[in-house]
C-alpha positions in Angstrom: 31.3 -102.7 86.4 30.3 -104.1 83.0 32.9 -104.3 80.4 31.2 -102.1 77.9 30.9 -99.2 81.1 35.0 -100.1 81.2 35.8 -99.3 77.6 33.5 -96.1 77.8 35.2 -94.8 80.8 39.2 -96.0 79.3 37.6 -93.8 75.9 36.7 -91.2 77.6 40.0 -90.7 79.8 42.0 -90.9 76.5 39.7 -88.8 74.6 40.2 -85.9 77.4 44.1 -86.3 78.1 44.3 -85.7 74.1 42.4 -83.1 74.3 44.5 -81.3 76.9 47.4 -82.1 74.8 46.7 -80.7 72.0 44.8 -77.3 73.5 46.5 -76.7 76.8 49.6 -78.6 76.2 48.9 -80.8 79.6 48.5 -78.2 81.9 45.6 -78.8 83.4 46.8 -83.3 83.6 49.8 -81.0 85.7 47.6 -79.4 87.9 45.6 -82.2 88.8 48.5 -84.0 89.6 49.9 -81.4 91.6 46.3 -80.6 93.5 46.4 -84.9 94.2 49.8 -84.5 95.3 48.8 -81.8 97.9 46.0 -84.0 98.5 47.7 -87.0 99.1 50.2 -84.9 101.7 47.1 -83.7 103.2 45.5 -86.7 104.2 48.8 -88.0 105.5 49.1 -85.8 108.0 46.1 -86.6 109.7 46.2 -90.1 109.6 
């Protein structure tokens, strides 16, 4: 990974958990983390 395909990617994560904040007031960052959570419980199980 280049650093200019870094910075683009850093942009846009920032640009999009603005976004959330200032039209959804993070509830769709808190149901991603919840989903990951889930996720995360999951895959423990089977392992």
């Amino acid at each position: 990974m280049t650093n200019s395909i870094a910075i683009f990617l850093g942009f846009l994560i920032a640009a999009s958990l603005a976004w959330d904040l200032s039209s959804n007031d993070h509830q769709a960052t808190l149901f991603l983390a919840r989903k990951t959570i889930d996720l995360i419980e999951w895959l423990a199980f089977w392992r």
